[in-house]
Backbone bond lengths (Angstrom), bond angles and torsions (degrees), N, CA, C in turn:
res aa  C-N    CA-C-N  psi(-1)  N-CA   C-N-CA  omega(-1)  CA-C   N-CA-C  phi
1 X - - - 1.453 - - 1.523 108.11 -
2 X 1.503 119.61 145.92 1.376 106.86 -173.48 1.239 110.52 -110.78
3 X 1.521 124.81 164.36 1.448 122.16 -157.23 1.228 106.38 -66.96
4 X 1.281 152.18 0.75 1.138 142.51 -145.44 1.597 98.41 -113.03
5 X 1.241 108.01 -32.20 1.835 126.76 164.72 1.066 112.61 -57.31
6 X 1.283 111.51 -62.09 1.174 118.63 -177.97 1.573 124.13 -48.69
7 X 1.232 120.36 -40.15 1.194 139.63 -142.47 1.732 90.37 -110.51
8 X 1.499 123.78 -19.09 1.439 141.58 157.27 1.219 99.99 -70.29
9 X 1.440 131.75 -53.61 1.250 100.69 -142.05 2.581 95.28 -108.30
10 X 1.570 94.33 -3.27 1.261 76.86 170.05 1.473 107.27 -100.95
11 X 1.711 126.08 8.63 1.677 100.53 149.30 1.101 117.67 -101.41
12 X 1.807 141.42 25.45 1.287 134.72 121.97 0.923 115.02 -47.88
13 X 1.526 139.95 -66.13 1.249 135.76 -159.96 1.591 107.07 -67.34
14 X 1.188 138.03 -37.01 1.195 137.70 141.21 1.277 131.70 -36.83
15 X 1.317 119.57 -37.38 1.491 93.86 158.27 1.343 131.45 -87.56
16 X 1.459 101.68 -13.83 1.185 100.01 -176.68 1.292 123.84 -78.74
17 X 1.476 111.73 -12.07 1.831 124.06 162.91 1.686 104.36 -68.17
18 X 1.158 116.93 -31.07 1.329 115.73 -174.77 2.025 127.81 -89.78
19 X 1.462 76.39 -0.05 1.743 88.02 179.28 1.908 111.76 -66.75
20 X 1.630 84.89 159.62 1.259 94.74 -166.18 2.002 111.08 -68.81
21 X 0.887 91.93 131.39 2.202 89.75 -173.55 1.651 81.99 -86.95
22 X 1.534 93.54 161.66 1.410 134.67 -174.87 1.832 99.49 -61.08
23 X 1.048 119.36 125.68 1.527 99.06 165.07 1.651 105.63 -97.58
24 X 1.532 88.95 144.49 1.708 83.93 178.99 1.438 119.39 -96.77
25 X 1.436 128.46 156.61 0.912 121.54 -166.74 1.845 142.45 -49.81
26 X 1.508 128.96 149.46 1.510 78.91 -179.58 1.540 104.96 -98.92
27 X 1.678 107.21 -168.46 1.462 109.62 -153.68 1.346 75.08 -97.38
28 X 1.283 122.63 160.76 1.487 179.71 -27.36 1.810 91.62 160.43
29 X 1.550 108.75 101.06 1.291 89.80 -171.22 1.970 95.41 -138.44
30 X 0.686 109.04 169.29 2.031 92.89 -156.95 2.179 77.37 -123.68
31 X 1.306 59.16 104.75 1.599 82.76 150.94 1.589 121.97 -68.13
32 X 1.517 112.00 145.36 1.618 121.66 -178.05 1.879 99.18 -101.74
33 X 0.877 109.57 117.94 1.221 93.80 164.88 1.497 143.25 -109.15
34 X 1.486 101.77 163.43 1.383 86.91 -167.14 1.529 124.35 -113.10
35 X 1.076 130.73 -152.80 1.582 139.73 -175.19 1.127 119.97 -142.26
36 X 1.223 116.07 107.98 1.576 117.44 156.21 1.624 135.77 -87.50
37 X 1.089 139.54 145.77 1.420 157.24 -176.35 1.610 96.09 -82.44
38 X 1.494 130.39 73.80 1.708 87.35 138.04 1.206 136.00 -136.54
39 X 1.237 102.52 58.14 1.650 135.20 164.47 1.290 108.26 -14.16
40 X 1.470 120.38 -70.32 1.711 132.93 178.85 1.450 104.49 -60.91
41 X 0.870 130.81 18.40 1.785 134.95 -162.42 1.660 97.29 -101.50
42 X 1.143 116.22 135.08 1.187 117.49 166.97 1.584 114.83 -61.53
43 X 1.390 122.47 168.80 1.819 128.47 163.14 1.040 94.25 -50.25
44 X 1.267 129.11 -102.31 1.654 137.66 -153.23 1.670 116.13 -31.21
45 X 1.264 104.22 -55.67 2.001 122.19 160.78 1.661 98.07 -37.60
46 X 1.266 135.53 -65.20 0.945 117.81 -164.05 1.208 126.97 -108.11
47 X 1.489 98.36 16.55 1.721 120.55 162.65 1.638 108.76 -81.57
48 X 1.658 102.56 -45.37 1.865 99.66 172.29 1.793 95.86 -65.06
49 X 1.231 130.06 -31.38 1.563 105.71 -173.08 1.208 120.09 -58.15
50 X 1.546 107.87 -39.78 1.352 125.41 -152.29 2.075 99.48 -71.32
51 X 1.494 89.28 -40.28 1.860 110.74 -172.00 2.018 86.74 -70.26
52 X 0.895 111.90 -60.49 1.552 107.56 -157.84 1.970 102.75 -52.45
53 X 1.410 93.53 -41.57 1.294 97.29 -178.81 1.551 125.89 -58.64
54 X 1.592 112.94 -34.87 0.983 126.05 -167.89 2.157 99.48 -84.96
55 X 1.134 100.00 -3.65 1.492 112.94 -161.97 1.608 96.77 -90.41
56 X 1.885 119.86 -38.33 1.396 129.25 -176.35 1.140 88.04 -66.00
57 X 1.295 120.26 -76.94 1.681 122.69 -170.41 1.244 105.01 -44.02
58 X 1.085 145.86 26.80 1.339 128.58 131.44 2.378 105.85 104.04
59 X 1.287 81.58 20.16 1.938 90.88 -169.27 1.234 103.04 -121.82
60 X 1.353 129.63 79.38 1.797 124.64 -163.11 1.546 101.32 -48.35
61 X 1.224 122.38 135.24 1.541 117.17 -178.77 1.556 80.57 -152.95
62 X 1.496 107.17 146.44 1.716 127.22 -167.67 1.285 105.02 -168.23
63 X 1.238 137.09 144.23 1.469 134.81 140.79 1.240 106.88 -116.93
64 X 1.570 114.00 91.39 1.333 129.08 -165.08 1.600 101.20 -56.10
65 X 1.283 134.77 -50.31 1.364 140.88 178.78 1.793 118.25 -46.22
66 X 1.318 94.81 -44.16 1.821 114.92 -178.45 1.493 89.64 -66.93
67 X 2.021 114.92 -58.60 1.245 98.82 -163.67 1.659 129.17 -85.87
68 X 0.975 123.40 13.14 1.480 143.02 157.55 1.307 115.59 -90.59
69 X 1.349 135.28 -32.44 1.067 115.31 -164.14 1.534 91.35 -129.68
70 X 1.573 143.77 33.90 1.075 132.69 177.59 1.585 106.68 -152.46
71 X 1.351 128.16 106.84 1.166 116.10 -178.60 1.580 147.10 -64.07
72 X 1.861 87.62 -27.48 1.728 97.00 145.60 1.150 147.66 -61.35
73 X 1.317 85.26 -28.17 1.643 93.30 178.40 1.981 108.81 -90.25
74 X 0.858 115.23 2.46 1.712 123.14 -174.89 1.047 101.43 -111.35
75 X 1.627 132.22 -50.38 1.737 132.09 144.99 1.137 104.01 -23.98
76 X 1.821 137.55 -100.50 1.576 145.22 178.72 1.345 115.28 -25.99
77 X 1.598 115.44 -34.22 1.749 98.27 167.63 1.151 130.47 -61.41
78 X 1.624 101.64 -57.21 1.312 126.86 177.59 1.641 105.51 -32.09
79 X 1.610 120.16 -78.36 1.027 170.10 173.94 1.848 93.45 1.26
80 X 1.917 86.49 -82.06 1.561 112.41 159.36 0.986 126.17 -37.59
81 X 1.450 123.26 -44.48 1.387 118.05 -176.65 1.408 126.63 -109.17
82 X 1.093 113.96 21.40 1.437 158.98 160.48 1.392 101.60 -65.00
83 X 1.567 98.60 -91.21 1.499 117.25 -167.97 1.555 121.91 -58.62
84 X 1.597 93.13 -43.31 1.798 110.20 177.05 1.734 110.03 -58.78
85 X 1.143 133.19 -15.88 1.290 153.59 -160.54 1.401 98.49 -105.77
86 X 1.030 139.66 -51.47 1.233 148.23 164.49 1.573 118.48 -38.83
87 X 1.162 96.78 -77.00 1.522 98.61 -172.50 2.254 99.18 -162.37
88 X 1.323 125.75 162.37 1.102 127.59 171.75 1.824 111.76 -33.62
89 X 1.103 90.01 138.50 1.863 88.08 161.07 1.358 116.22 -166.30
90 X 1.317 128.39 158.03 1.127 140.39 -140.80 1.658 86.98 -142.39
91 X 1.281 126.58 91.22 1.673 132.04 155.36 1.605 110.79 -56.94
92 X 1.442 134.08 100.27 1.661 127.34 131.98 1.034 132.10 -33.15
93 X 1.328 119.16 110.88 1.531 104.57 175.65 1.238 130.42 154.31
């Protein structure tokens, strides 16, 4: 066999010892949740929260127009789907 095989086929086998393993799930752990304030928040701000949030949970929600061309509202997505991703939360406001 010539080195060039060789040298193919032991950095396959090398990566393939080095691949990423499955992570397993974690167990079932009850989130505390929390509360945010953003009362002083404009509509649109807490229209991207409300959309970003609904976006972690797993419901793509965007107003691509609001969020390109409005910085509150691209702040409040973010924001939302930030926090909602994190752990439960409950926005005031």
């Amino acid at each position: 066999m010539s080195s060039k095989k060789i040298i193919v086929i032991a950095i396959i086998v090398a990566i393939s010892f080095t691949a990423c393993k499955r992570r397993s799930p974690r167990p079932h752990v009850q989130k505390q949740q929390r509360e945010i304030d953003i009362s002083r928040k404009s509509a649109i701000f807490k229209r991207g929260v409300s959309d970003g949030c609904a976006t972690a949970n797993g419901a793509y929600t965007k107003d691509h127009d609001a969020f390109n061309t409005n910085l509150e509202y691209h702040s409040g997505w973010f924001a939302g789907r930030r926090e909602c991703e994190s752990e439960p939360i409950v926005f005031r406001g």
